[in-house]
C-alpha positions in Angstrom: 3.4 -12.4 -5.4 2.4 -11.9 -9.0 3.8 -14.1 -11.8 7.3 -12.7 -12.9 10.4 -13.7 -14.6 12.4 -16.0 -12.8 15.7 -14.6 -14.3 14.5 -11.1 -13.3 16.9 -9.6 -11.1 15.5 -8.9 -7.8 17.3 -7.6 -4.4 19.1 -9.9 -2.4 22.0 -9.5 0.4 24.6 -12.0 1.3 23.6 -13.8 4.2 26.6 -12.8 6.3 25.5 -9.0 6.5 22.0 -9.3 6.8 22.3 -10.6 10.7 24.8 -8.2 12.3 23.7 -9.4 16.0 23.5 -13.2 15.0 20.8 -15.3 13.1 17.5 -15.8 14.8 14.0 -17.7 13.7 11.2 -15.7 14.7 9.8 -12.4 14.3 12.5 -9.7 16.0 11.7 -5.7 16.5 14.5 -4.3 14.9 16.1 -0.4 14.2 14.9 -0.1 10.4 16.7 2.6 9.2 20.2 1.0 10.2 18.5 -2.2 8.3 17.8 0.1 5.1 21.2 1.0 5.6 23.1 -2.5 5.9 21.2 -3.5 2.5 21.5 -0.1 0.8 25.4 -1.1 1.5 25.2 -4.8 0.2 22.9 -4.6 -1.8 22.8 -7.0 -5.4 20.6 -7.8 -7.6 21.0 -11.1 -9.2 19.2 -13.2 -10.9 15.8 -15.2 -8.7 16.4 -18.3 -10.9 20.0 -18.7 -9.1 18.7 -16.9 -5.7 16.2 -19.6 -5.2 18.6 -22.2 -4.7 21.5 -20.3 -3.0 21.0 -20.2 1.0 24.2 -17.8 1.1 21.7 -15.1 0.0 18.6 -13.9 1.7 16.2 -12.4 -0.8 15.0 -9.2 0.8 10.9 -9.4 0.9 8.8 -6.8 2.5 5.6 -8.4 3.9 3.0 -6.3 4.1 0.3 -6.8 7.2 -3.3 -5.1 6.4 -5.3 -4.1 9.5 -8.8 -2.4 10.5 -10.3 -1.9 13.7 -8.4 -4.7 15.5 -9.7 -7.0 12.7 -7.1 -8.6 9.7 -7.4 -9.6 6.2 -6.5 -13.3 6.0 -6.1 -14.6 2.0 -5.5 -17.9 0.3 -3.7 -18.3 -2.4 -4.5 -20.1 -5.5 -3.8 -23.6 -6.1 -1.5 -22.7 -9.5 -0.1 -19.7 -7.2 3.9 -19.3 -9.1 5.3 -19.8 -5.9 4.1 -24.0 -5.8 5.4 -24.2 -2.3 2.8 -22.0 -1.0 0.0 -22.9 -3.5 -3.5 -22.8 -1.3 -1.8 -21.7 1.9 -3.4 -18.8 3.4 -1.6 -15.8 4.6 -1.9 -12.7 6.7 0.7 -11.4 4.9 1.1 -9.7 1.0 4.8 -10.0 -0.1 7.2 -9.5 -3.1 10.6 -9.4 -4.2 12.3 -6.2 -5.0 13.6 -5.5 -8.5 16.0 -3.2 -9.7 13.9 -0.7 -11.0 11.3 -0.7 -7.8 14.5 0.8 -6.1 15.4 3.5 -8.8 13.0 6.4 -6.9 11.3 5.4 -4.1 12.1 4.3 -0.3 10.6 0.7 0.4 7.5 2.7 2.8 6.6 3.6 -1.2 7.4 0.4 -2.8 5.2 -1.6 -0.1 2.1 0.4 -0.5 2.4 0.0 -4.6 2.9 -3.4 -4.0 0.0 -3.8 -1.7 -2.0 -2.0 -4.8 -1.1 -4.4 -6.9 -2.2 -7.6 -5.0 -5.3 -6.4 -3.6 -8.2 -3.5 -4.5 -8.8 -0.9 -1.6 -10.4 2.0 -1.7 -9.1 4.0 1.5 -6.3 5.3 2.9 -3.4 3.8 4.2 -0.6 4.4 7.4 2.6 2.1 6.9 3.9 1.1 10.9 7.4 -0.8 10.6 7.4 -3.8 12.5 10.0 -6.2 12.5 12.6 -9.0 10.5 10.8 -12.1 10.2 13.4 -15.1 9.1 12.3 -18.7 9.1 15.4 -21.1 8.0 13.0 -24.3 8.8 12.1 -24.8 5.7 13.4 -24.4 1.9 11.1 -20.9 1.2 12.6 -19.7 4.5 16.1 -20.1 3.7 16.3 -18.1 1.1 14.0 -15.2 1.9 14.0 -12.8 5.0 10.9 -10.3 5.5 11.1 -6.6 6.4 7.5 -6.9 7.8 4.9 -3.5 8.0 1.6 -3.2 9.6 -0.9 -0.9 7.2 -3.5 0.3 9.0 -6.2 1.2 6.7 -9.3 3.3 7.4 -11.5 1.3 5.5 -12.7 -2.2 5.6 -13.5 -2.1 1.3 -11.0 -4.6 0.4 -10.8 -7.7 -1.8 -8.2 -9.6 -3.2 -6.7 -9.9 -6.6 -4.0 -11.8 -8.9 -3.0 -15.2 -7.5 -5.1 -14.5 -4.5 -8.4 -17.1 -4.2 -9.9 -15.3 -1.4 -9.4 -12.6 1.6 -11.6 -11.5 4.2 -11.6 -9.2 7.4 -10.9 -11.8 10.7 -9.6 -11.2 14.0 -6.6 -12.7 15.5 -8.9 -15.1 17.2 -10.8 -16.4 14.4 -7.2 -17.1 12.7 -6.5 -19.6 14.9 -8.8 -21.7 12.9 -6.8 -21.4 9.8 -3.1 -21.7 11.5 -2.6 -25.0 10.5 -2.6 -24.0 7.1 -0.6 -20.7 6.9 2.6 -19.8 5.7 4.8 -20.4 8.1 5.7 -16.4 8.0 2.0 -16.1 8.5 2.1 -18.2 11.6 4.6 -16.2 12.9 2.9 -12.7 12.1 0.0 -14.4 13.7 2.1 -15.4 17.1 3.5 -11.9 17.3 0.6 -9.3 17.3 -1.4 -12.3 19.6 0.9 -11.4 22.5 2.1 -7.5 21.4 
């Protein structure tokens, strides 16, 4: 996530709608279009400052999975990363919040491939696979965020990282294991899912 205004309004749903079948921890295959539907219905967009703080709110973040011939780019972020709870974590996944004007034209399939653009240079094409809702409430980041997560399957392996990203490279799911001590604990979980799917 790039450096942005904290009193930016971004997208966020009260927590009471966003789990229709009951709240879960984990990574859950779920119907997306009647997802994009329950937020297109409660949708707000209110200001991150207050969101950050406010566990009756999830703060809707797609979280965006790059993949190339079975093999995954794994990044670390910087040290002075904005977010200081995941400062020099590493990560399998690129996410961002949703402001009101990423929502004025495009469908979030477009919004996570421009957001994917703007974290990262890669020169190929990309397919956008829909996975799943990843919520973690275990710890304060978790709380207030929920993650529409999305496998992009890129026929290419040119890619390098940008922005508050130190580093990225190409790894398979085995070779992660080595850095799963240190993940994001939504990286742990992307991690867990596609090792036994």
């Amino acid at each position: 996530m790039h450096i942005r205004n904290l009193d930016e309004n971004i997208l966020v749903v009260q927590r009471q709608y966003i789990f229709p079948e009951g709240e879960f921890n984990g990574l859950r295959r779920v119907d997306f279009e009647q997802y994009l539907e329950l937020i297109n219905t409660h949708k707000q967009f209110l200001p991150r400052s207050s969101m950050e703080m406010d566990v009756s709110y999830k703060q809707i973040i797609p979280y965006l999975v790059f993949t190339h011939n079975n093999r995954y780019f794994l990044m670390q972020r910087h040290a002075q990363a904005s977010e200081s709870r995941l400062q020099s974590k590493f990560s399998l996944g690129i996410g961002g919040h949703i402001r009101q004007k990423d929502m004025q034209n495009d469908d979030i399939y477009a919004w996570a491939k421009r957001e994917f653009c703007e974290e990262v240079a890669y020169s190929g094409s990309l397919r956008v696979e829909p996975i799943g809702i990843l919520n973690d409430d275990s710890n304060d980041v978790g709380k207030v965020h929920i993650g529409f997560v999305f496998l992009l399957h890129g026929d290419s392996a040119d890619i390098s990282v940008k922005s508050e990203l130190a580093s990225g490279t190409l790894v398979t799911l085995e070779e992660c294991d080595f850095f799963k001590s240190n993940m994001e604990s939504w990286s742990q979980m992307v991690h867990g899912y596609l090792s036994i799917n």
